[in-house]
VEXDREN-2710 file (C-alpha; in Angstrom, 1 decimal):
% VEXDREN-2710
k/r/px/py/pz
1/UNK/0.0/0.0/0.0
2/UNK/1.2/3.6/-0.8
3/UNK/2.1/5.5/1.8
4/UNK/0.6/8.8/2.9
5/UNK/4.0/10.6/2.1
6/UNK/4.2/9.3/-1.1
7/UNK/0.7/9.9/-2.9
8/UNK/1.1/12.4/-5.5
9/UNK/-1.1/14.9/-4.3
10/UNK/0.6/15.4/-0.9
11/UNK/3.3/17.5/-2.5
12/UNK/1.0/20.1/-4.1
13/UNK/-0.5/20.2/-0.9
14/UNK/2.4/21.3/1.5
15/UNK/4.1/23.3/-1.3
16/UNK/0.5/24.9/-1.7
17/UNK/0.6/25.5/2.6
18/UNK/4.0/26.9/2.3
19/UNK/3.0/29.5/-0.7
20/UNK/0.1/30.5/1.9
21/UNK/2.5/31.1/5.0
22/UNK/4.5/33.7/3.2
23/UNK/1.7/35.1/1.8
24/UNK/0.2/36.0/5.2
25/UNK/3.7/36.3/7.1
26/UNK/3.8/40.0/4.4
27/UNK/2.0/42.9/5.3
28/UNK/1.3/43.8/1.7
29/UNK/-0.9/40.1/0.8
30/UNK/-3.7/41.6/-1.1
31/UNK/-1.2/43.3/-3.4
32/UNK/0.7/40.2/-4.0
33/UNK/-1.7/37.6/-4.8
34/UNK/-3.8/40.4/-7.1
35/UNK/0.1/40.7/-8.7
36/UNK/0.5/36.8/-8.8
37/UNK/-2.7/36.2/-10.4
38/UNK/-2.6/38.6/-13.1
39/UNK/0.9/38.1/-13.8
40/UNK/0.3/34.7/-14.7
41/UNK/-3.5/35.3/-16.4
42/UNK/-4.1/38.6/-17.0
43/UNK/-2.3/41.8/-18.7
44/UNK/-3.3/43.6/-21.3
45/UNK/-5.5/41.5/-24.1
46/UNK/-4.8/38.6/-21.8
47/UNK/-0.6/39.1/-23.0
48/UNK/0.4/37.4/-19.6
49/UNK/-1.9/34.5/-19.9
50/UNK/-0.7/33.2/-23.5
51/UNK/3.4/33.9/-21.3
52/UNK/2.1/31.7/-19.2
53/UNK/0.5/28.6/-22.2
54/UNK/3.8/29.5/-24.3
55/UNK/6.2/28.5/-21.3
56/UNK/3.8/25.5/-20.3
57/UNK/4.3/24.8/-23.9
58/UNK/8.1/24.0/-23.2
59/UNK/7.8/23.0/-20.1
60/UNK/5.7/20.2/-20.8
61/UNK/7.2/19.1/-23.9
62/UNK/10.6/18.6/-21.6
63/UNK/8.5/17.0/-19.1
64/UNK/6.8/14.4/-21.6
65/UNK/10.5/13.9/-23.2
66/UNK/11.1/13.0/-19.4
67/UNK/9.0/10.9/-18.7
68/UNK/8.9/8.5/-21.4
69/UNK/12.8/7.5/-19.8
70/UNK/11.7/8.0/-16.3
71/UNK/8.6/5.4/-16.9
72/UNK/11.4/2.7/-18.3
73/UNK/13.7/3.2/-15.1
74/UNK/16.1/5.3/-17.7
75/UNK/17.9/8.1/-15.4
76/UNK/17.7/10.5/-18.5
77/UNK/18.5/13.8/-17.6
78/UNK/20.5/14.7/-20.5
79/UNK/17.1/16.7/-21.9
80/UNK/18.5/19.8/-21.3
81/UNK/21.7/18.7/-24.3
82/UNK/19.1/17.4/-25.9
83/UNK/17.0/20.4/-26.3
84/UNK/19.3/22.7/-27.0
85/UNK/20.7/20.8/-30.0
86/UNK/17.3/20.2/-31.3
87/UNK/16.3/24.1/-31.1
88/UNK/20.2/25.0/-32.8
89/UNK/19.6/22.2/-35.5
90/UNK/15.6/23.6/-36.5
91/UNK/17.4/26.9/-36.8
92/UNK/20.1/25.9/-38.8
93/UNK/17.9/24.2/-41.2
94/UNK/15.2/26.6/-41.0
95/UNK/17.6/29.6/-42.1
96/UNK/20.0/27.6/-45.0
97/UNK/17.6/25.1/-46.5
98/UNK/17.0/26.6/-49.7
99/UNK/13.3/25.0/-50.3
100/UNK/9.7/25.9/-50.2
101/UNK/8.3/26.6/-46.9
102/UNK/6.2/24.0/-46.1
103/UNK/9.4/21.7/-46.6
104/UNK/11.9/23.6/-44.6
105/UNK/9.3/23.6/-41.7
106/UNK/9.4/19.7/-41.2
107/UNK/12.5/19.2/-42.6
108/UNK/13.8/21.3/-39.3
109/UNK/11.8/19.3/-36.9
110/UNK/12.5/15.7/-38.2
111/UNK/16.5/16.9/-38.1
112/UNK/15.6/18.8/-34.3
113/UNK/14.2/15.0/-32.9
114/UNK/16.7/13.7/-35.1
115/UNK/19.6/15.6/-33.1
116/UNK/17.4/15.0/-29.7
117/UNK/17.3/11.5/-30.3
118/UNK/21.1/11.1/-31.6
119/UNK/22.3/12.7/-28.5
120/UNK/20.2/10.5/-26.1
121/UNK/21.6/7.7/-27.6
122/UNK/25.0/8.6/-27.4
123/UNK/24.7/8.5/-23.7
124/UNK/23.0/4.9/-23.9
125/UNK/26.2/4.3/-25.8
126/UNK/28.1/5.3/-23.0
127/UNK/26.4/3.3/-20.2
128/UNK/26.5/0.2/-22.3
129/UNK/29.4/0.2/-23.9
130/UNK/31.9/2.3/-21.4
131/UNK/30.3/2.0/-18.2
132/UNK/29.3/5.2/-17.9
133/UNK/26.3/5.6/-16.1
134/UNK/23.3/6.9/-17.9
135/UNK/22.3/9.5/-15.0
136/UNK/25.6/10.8/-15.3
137/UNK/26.9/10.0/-19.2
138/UNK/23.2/11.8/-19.5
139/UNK/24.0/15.3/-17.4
140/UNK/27.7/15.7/-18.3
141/UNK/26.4/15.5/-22.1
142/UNK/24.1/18.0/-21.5
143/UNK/27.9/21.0/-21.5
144/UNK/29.2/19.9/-24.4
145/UNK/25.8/20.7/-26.6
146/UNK/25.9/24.1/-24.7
147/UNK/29.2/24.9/-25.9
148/UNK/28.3/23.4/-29.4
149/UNK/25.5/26.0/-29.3
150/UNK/27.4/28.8/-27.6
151/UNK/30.1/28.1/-30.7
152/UNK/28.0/27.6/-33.7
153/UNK/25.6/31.2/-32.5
154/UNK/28.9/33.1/-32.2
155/UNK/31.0/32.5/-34.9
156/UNK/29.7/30.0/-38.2
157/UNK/26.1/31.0/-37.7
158/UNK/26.1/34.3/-36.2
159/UNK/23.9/37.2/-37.0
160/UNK/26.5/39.4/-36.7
161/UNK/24.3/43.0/-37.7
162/UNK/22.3/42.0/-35.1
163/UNK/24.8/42.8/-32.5
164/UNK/23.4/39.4/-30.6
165/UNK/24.8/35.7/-30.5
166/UNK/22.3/34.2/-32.5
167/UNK/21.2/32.9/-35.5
168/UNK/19.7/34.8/-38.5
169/UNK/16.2/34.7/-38.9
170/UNK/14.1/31.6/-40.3
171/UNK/12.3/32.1/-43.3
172/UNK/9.2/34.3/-42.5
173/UNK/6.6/31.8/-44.1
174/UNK/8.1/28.6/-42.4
175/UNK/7.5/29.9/-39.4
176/UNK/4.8/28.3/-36.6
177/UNK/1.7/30.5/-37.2
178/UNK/0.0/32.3/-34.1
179/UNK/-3.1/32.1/-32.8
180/UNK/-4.6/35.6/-34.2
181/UNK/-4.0/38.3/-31.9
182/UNK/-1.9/36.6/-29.7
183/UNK/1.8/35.6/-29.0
184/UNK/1.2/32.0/-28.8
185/UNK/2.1/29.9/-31.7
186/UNK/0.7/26.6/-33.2
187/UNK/3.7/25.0/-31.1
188/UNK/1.6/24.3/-28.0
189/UNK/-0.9/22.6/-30.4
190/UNK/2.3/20.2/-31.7
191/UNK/3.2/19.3/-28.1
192/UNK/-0.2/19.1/-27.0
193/UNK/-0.9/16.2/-29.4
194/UNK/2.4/14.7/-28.4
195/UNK/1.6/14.6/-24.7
196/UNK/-1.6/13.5/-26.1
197/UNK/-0.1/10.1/-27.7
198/UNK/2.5/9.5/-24.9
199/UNK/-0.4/9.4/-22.3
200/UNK/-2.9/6.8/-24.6
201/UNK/0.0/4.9/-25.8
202/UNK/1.7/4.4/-22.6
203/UNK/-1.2/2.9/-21.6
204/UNK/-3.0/1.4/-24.7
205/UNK/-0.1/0.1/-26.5
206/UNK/2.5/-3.3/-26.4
207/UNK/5.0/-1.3/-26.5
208/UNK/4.0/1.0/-23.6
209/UNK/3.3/-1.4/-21.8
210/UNK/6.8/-3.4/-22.1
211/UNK/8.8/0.1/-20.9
212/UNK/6.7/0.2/-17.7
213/UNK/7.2/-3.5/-17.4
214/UNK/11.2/-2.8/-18.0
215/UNK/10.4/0.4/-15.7
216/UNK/9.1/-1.8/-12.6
217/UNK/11.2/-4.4/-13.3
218/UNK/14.4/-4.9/-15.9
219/UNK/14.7/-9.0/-14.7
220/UNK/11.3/-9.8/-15.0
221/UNK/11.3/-7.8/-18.2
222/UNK/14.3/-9.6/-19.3
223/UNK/13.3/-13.3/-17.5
224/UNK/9.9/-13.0/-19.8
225/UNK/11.7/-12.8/-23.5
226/UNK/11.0/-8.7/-23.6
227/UNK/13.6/-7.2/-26.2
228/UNK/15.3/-5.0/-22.9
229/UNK/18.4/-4.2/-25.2
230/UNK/15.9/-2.5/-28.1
231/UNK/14.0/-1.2/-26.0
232/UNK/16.6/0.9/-23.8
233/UNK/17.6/2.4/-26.8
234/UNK/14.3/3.1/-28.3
235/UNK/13.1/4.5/-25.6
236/UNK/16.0/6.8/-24.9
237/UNK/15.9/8.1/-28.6
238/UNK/11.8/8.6/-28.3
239/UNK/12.5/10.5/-25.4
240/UNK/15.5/12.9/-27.1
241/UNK/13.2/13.2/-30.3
242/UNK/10.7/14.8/-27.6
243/UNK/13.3/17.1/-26.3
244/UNK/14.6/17.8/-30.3
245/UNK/11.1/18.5/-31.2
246/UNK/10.1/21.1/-28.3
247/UNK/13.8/22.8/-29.1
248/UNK/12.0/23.3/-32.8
249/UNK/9.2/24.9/-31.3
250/UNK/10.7/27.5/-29.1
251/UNK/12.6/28.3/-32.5
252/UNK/9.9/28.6/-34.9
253/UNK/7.6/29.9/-32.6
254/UNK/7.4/33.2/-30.9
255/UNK/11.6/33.6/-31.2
256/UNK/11.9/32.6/-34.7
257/UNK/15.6/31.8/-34.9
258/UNK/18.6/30.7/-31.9
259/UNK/19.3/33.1/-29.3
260/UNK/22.2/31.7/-27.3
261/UNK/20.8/30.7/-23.8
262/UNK/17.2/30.9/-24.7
263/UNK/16.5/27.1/-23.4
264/UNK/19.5/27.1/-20.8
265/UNK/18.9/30.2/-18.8
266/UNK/15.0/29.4/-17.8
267/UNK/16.1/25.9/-16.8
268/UNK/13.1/24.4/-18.5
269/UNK/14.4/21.0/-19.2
270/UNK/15.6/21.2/-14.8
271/UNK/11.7/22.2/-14.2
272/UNK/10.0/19.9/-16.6
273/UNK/12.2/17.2/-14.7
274/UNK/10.8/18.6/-11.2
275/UNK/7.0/18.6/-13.4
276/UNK/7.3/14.9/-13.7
277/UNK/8.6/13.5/-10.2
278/UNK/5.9/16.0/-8.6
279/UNK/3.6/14.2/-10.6
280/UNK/5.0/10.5/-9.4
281/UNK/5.9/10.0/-12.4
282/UNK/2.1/9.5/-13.6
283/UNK/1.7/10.6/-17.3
284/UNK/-1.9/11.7/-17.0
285/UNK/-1.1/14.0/-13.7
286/UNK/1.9/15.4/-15.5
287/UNK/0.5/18.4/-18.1
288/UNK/-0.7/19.7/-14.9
289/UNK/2.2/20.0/-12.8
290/UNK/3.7/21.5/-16.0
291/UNK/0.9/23.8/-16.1
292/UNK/1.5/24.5/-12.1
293/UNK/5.6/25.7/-12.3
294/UNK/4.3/27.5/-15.2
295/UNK/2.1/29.5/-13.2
296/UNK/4.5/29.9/-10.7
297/UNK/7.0/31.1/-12.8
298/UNK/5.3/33.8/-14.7
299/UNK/3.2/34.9/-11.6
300/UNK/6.3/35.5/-9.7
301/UNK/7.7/38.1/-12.2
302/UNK/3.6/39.8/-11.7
303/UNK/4.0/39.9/-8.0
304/UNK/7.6/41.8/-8.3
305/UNK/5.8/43.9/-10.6
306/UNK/3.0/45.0/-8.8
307/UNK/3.8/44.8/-5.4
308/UNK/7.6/44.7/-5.2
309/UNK/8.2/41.3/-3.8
310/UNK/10.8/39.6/-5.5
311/UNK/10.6/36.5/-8.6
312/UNK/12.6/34.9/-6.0
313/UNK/9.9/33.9/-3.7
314/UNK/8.8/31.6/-6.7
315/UNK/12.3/29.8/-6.9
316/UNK/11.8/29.4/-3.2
317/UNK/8.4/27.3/-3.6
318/UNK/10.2/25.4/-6.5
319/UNK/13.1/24.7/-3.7
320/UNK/10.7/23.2/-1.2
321/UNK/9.3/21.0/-4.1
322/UNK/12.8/20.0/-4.9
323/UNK/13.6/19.2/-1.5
324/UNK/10.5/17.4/-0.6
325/UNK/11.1/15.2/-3.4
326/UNK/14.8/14.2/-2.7
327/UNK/13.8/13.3/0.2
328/UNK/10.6/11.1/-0.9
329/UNK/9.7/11.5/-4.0
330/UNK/12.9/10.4/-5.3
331/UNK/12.4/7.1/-4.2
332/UNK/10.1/6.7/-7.1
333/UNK/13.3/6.0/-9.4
334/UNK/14.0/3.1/-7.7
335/UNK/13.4/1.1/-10.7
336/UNK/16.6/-0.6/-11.9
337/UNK/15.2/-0.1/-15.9
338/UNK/18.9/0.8/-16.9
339/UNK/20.8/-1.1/-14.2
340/UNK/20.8/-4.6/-15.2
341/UNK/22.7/-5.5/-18.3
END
């Protein structure tokens, strides 16, 4: 039987009685939750509410990437690499492909899960074949595709009028289309429908069902003629397409080319991590704790606004979550998916 500590709703619930303590421990409470609220829903033509759908967007495109290795017992958490190499690859191919539009749009998101996927299976490489471990063959490959980045949007790729480091522009009609009168683009559609198919599948198909079997159990997996060697690698390069693909929709989207740090500096593929163990690692719970540290994030930077309380205190809710799941939550990767050759 679960216990109490464990069930997946306990962690919204003290992070939710923690938010509530510093509210009323601050004189100015009224101010601040009227400055949270419309930060994350309001603004002017609703501007901070599509903020807050284009960063759930991301966020749960990392988190589904995450989970689809988390749910096999794969200690992937290489998806920031991952994503950043997907994004840099769209934009690449988005600004030199010389072909019609249509083309040069799915052309840059097969080659963005293409890169995703290539980097997650260089770390399966690793752990098979050199020992590496994939939680840490996984992280340590996640510098080296920053500095790739970093390199290519400074110097080969650079848009050097623009004074920036980052890429030149895509082509204008191969760009994701936006909702009218908005800033949000068809992206959230794309990783909607992806989420979508990890959550029926995962449940519906054989081969979900054979990663949560590997996920629970790699011997059994192995003991009951299961393909454990395919599926480590398939499912590590499903879940670095996921990450490749979400890179190619922050680029085509509402930034329309690579701006050095863009995917880095939010720490969305850290959060969408956080997104998934919050939800215990349960696909169907997970597009809402991605919808959650969305709120949290852009609501933060309203409450600064309005009544002067730093975007901090919304890293400091995050840090309780963290913390409560290191120190129960984490227990839900017990799964020895990647241990076991």
């Amino acid at each position: 039987m679960m216990q109490w500590s464990r069930h997946p709703i306990v962690a919204p619930l003290i992070v939710i009685g923690v938010g509530i303590l510093i509210l009323l421990a601050l004189p100015q409470t009224r101010d601040i939750v009227e400055g949270f609220v419309n930060g994350a829903f309001g603004g002017r033509n609703n501007f901070n509410l599509f903020s807050t759908l284009g960063r759930f967007s991301i966020l749960l495109g990392t988190a589904m990437a995450v989970l689809v290795s988390f749910r096999a017992g794969l200690l992937n958490i290489g998806g920031e690499g991952q994503l950043v190499l997907g994004g840099l690859t769209a934009a690449i191919v988005g600004v030199y492909l010389p072909a019609p539009p249509l083309f040069v749009a799915v052309a840059a998101l097969l080659a963005a899960m293409a890169a995703g996927a290539l980097w997650a299976l260089l770390a399966g490489v690793l752990d098979r074949l050199a020992n590496v471990p994939l939680l840490i063959g996984s992280l340590l490959l996640n510098y080296p595709a920053s500095f790739i980045a970093s390199y290519c949007v400074s110097h080969p790729f650079r848009d050097v009028a623009s004074g920036a480091t980052q890429t030149y522009r895509i082509m204008g009609e191969a760009r994701l289309p936006r909702f009218p009168g908005t800033i949000l683009d068809y992206g959230i559609l794309l990783i909607g429908a992806t989420a979508l198919l990890v959550i029926v599948l995962e449940r519906t198909s054989v081969f979900g069902y054979r990663v949560r079997m590997q996920g629970y159990s790699f011997g059994f997996a192995r003991s009951s003629g299961y393909p454990t060697g395919k599926l480590y690698y398939r499912t590590l390069m499903i879940s670095g397409s996921i990450a490749g693909m979400t890179g190619f929709t922050t680029v085509f989207g509402l930034n329309q080319r690579y701006i050095d740090g863009m995917l880095t500096i939010p720490l969305y593929a850290w959060t969408g991590i956080a997104a998934v163990l919050l939800a215990a690692i349960i696909p169907a719970i997970t597009p809402v704790t991605a919808f959650f540290f969305a709120v949290l994030a852009t609501g933060a930077v309203g409450m600064e606004r309005s009544a002067d309380i730093p975007r901090e205190i919304g890293q400091i809710v995050q840090a309780v979550i963290v913390l409560y799941l290191a120190g129960v939550g984490g227990k839900m990767l017990s799964g020895n998916g990647g241990k076991e050759r």
